[in-house]
C-alpha positions as CSV (number, residue, x, y, z in Angstrom):
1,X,89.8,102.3,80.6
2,X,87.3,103.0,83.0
3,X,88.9,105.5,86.2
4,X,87.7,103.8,89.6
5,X,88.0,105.5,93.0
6,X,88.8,103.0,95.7
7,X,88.2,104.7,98.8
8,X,85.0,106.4,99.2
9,X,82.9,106.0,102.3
10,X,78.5,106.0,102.2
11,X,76.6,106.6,105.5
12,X,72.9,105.9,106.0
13,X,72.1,108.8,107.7
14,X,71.4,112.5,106.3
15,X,74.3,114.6,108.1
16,X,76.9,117.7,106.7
17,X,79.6,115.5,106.5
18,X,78.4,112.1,105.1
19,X,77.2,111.4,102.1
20,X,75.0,108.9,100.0
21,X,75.0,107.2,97.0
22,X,73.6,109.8,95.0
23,X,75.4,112.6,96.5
24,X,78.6,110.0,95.5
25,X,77.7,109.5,91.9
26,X,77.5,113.6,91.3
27,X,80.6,113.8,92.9
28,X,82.2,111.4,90.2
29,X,80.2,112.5,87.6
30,X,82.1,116.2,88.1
31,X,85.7,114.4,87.8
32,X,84.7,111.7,85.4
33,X,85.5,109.1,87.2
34,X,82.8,105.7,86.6
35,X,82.8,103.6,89.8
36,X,84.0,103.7,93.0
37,X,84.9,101.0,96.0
38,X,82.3,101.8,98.7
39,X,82.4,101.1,102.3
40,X,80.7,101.9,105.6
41,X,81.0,105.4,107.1
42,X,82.8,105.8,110.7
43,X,80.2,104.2,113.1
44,X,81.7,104.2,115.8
45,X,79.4,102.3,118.6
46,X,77.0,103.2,116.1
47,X,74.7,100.1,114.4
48,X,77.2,100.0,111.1
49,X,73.9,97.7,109.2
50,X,72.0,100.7,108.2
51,X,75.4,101.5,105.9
52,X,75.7,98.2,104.3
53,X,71.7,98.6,103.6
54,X,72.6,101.9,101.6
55,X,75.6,100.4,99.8
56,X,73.6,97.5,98.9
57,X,70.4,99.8,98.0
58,X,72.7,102.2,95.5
59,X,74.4,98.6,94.1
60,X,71.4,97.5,93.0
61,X,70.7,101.0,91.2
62,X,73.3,101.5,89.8
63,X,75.7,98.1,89.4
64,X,77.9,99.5,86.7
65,X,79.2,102.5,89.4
66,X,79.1,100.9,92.3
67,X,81.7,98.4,93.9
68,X,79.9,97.1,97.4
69,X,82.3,96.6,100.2
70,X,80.6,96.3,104.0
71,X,81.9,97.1,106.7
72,X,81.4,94.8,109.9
73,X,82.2,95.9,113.9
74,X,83.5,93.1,116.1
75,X,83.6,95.4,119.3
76,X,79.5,95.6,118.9
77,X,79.5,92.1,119.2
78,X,80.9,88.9,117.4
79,X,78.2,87.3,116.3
80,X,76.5,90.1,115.5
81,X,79.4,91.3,113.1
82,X,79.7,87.2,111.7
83,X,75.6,87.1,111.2
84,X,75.9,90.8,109.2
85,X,79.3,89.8,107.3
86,X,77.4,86.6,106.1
87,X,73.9,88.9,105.2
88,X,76.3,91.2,103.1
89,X,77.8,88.2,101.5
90,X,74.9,86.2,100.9
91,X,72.2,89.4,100.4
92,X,74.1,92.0,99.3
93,X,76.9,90.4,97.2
94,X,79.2,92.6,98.6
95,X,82.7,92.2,96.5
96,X,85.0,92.5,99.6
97,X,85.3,93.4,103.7
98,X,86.9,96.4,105.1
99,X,88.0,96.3,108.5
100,X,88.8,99.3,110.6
101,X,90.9,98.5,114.0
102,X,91.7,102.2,114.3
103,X,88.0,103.4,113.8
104,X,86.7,99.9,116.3
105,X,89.7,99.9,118.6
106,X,91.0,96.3,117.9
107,X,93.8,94.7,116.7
108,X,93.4,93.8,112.9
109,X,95.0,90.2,113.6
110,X,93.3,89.6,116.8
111,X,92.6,85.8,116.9
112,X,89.1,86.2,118.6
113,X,87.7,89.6,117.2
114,X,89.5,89.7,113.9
115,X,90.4,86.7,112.4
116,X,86.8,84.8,112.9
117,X,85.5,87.6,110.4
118,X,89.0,86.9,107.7
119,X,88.1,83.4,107.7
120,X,84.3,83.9,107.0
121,X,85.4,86.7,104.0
122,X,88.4,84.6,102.9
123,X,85.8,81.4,102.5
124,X,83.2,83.5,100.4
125,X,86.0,84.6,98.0
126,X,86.5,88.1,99.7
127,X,88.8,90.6,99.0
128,X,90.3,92.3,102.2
129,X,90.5,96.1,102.6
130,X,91.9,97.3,105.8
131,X,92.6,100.8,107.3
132,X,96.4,101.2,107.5
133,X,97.5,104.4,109.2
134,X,99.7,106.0,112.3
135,X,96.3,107.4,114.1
136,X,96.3,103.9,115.5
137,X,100.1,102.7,115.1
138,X,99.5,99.3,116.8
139,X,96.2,98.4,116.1
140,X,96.8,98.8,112.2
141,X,100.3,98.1,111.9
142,X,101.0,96.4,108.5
143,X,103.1,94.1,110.2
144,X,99.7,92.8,111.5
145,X,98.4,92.5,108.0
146,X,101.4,90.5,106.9
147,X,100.3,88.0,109.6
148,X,97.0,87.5,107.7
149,X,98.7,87.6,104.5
150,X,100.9,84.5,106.0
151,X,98.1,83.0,106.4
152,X,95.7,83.5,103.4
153,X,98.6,84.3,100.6
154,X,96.6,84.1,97.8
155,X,93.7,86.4,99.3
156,X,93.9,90.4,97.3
157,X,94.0,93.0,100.6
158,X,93.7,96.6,100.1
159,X,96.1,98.4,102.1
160,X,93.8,101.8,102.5
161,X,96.2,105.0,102.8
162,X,99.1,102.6,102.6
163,X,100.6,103.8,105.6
164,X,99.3,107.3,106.0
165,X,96.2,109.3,108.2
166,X,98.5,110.5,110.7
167,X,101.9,111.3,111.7
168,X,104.8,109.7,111.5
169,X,103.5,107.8,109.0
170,X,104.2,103.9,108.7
171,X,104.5,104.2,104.4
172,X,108.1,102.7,104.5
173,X,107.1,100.0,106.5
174,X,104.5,99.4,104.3
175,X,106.2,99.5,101.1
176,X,108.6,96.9,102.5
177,X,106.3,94.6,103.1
178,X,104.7,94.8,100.0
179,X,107.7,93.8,98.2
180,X,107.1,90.6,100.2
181,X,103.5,90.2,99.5
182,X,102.6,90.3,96.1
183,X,98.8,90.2,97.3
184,X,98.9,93.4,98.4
185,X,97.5,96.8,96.6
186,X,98.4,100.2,98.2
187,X,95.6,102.7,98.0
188,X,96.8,105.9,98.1
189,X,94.2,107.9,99.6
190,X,95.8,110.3,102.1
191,X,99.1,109.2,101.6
192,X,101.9,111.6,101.1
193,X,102.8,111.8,97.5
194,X,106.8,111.3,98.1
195,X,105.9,108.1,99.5
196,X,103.8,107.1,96.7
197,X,106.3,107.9,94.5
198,X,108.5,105.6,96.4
199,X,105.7,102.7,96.2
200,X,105.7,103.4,92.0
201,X,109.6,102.9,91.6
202,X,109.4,99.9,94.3
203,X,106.3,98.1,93.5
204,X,105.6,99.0,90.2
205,X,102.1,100.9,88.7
206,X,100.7,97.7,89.3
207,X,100.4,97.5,93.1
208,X,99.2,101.5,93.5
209,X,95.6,102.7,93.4
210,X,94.2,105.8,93.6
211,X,91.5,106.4,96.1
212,X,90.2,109.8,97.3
213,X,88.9,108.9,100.8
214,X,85.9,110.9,99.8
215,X,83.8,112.6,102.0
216,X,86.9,113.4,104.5
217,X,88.7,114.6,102.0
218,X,87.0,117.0,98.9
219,X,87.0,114.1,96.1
220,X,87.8,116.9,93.5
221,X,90.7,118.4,95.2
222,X,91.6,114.6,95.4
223,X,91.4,113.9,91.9
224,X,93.2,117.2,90.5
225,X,95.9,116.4,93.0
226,X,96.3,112.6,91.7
227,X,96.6,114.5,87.9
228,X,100.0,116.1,89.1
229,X,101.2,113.4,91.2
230,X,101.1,111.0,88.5
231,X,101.5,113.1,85.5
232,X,105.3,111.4,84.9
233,X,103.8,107.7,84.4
234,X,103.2,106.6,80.7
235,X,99.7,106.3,79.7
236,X,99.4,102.9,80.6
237,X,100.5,102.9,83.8
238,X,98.2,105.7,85.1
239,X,95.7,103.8,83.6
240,X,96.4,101.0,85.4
241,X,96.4,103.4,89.3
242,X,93.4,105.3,88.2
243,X,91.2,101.8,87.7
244,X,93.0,99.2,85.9
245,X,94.7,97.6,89.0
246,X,90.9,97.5,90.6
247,X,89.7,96.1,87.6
248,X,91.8,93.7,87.3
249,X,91.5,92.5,91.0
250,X,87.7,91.4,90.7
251,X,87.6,91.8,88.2
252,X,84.7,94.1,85.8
């Protein structure tokens, strides 16, 4: 079984803290872990195109490593963020969306900036990642997600840090409503590992992946961490968290 990281971010742009795709595959190479789920880096009001570019660019290097996700801003513009969403879909052959309200400052089920991009990502076959944490409590709420899972039941979402990235953390709330949503798949990147815990004996190993939210967070203290955290599952339940459940989604 192949181990996939499903958080890990690529920027464009040569800075301390952001990375590329080569910097990326080292990274794994020194964990042993074979692909990884890549998405924009924070952009802010910056142009977030010149990110998909790079994604795109290391895809087509290296296919069997990399798992293209874009990243699209509907605060820069609508149809700006629709015309790049379709260039990533039909160019790039990206695998899936991320959406970050927290990061963009929207509401993730906002019926004129959000859900225009869902339906364009849900139509191409798309699976859905979105930021879920308390450093933007309303804006990322997985109550909102639940909305767009009431409306596209069948569509895979990635739940990225299930909850977590700040304080008081919305994990129960998001555990909860995973129960009710079978499409649903926690990644666990900053998450805190009681919580996760609590997913495992909720959910099942099915419905957890690991993710190391690499560069913010050191991917090898990341991994090492995920060794002790789930070092009580059977074999084949950790292989199913450390890249099976991925896998399986898309699958490879």
């Amino acid at each position: 079984m192949a181990y996939i990281d499903a958080d890990c971010h690529i920027s464009s742009r040569k800075a301390p803290s952001e990375i590329g795709v080569d910097d990326l595959l080292r990274q794994l190479d020194a964990v042993g872990v074979e692909r990884a789920i890549c998405w924009p880096m924070v952009s802010y009001t910056r142009d977030i195109a010149p990110d998909n570019a790079a994604i795109y660019a290391g895809y087509k290097a290296h296919p069997d490593r990399i798992i293209p996700f874009c990243g699209v801003n509907p605060r820069l513009g609508l149809e700006e963020a629709k015309d790049e969403l379709r260039r990533c879909i039909e160019v790039y052959g990206v695998k899936g969306v991320k959406l970050n309200g927290a990061r963009d400052l929207y509401y993730v089920d906002d019926p004129a900036l959000s859900l225009p991009l869902i339906e364009i990502a849900v139509q191409a076959g798309l699976v859905l990642a979105f930021h879920c944490g308390a450093n933007d409590f309303e804006r990322t709420h997985p109550y909102r997600i639940a909305k767009i899972s009431d409306r596209y039941p069948q569509v895979p979402i990635l739940i990225v840090h299930m909850g977590g990235a700040g304080q008081p953390n919305l994990h129960d709330a998001v555990i909860d409503l995973a129960a009710r949503y079978p499409s649903w798949y926690l990644v666990d990147s900053e998450a805190d590992y009681r919580k996760v815990h609590k997913a495992l004996a909720v959910l099942g190993a099915d419905r957890v992946c690991y993710g190391s939210d690499t560069p913010f967070c050191p991917m090898r203290f990341e991994w090492g961490l995920r060794q002790v955290i789930y070092q009580d599952l059977s074999a084949d339940d950790k292989a199913k968290v450390l890249g099976g459940n991925i896998a399986r989604i898309f699958p490879l």
